[in-house]
C-alpha positions in Angstrom: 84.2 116.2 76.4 87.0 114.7 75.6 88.7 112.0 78.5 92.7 112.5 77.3 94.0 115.8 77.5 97.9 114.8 77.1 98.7 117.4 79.7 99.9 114.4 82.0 102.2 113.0 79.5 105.1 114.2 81.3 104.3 112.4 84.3 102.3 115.2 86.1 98.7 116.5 86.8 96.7 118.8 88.1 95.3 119.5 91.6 92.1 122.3 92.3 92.9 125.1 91.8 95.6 124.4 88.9 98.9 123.4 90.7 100.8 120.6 88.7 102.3 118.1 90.6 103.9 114.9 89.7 101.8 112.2 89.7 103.7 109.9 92.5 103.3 113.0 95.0 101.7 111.9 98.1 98.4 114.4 97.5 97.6 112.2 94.6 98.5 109.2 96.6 96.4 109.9 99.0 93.1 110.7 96.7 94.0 108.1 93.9 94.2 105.1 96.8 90.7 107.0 97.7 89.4 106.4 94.3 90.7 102.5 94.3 88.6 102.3 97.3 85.5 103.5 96.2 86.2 101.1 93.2 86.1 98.2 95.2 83.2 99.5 97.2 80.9 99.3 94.0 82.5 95.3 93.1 81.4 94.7 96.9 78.2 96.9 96.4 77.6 95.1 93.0 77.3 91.2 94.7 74.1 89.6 96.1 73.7 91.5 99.6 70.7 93.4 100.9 69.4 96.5 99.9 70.1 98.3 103.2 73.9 97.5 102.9 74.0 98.9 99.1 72.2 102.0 99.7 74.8 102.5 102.8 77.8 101.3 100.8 76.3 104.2 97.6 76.4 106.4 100.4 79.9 106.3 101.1 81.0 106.0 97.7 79.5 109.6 97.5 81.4 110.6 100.4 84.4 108.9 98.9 84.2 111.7 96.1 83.9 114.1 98.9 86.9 112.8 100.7 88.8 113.0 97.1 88.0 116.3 96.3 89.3 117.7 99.8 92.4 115.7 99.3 93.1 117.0 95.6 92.2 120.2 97.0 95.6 122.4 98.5 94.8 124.1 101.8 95.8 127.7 100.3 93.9 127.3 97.0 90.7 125.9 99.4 89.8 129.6 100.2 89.9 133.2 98.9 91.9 135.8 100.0 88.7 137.4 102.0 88.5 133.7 104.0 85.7 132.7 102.0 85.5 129.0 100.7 86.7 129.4 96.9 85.7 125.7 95.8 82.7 124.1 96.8 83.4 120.7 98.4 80.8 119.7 100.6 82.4 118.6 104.3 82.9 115.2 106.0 81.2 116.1 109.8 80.4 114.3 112.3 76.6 113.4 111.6 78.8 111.4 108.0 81.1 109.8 111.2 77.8 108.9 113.4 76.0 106.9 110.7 79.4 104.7 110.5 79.2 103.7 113.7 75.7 103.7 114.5 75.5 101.1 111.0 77.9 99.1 113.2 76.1 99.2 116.4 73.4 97.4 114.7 74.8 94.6 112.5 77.2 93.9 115.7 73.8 93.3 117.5 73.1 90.4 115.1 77.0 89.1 115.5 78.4 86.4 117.8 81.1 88.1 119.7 84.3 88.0 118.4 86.9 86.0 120.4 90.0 85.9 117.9 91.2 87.8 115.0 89.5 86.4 111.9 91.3 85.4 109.0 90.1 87.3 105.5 87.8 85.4 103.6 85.0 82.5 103.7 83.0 83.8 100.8 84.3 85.7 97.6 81.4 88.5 98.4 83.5 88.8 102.0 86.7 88.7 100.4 86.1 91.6 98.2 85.2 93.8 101.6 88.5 92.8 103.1 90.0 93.9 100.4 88.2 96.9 100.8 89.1 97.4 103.9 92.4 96.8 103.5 92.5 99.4 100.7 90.8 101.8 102.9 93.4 101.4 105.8 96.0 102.3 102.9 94.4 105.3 102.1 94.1 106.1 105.6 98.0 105.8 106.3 98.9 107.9 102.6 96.2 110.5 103.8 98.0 110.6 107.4 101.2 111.2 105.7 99.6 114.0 103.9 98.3 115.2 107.0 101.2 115.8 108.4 102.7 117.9 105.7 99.8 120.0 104.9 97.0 119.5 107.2 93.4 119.1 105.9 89.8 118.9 108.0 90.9 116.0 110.2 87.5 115.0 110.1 88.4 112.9 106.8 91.3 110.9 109.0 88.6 110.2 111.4 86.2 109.1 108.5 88.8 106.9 107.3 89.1 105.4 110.1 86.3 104.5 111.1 85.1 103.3 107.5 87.6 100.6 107.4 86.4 99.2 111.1 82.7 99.5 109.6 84.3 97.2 106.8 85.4 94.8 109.0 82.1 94.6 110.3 80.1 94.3 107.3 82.4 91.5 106.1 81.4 89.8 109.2 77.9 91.1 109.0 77.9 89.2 105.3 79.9 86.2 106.7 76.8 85.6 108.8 74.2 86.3 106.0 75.9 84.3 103.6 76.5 81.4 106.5 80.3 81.2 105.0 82.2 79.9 107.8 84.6 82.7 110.0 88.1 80.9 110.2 89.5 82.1 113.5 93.4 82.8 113.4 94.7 80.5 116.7 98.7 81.9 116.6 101.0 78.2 116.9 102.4 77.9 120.1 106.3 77.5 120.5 107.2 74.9 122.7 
């Protein structure tokens, strides 16, 4: 198979289901700031963390794809004429939601509470999940934007969501394993 087709030479692509559209429209936004995320996901996924958090993190990379294909997916070309589903993209459900937050009910067990925002950092290994985060918080806005012009399963906004807030916690979660120090953000007083 071949990777370059040169049918995006003219500055457009392809959705599912065959519509071309140019390659700064907010659909492939949406799905290629997706894509960056799962990208950083596998550098965090890739450092010296414990198993249990890489077999999570593989976890949502594969929901990532998930959360792709629905974006890069129009609503009309989604199903056939009789209503049936004419691609088959698995769904983003709440049971995908639940395991987010129960994975942060237990590493916030093991977590001092917090008291001030944190600023990013303390470890490169924690870095790289803020900037995971951050990326997925991007994705989350673009895919909101998309939202509102041709609504999707909203169940991927709320998977969004809540996948940057469990990044946020696993950077603290590997602040703590990795003993790097949290620097708390104390705003300057004006006097």
């Amino acid at each position: 198979m071949k990777i370059y087709t040169k049918t995006g030479d003219n500055g457009t692509t392809a959705l599912f289901g065959g519509t071309r559209v140019p390659k700064h429209h907010i659909r492939i936004n949406s799905y290629g700031t997706v894509d960056e995320l799962n990208s950083w996901l596998g550098l965090v996924r890739d450092q010296d963390i414990d198993t249990h958090s890489k077999e999570i993190l593989t976890d949502i990379q594969d929901k990532l794809f998930t959360v792709g294909a629905i974006l890069a997916t129009e609503p009309q070309k989604a199903l056939l004429k009789n209503g049936k589903e004419r691609l088959n993209i698995p769904k983003i459900d709440t049971a995908t939601i639940a395991l987010l937050e129960h994975e942060m009910d237990e590493m916030n067990e093991n977590l001092p509470p917090m008291t001030h925002f944190i600023l990013p950092g303390g470890h490169t290994t924690v870095s790289y999940c803020h900037l995971a985060r951050t990326v997925c918080r991007r994705a989350e806005r673009m895919s909101t934007l998309l939202y509102e012009q041709e609504p999707f399963d909203d169940e991927v906004l709320i998977y969004l969501n809540r996948l940057s807030d469990y990044l946020f916690v696993l950077a603290r979660k590997l602040s703590h394993d990795l003993q790097a120090t949290e620097i708390k953000w104390i705003p300057e007083k004006k006097e």
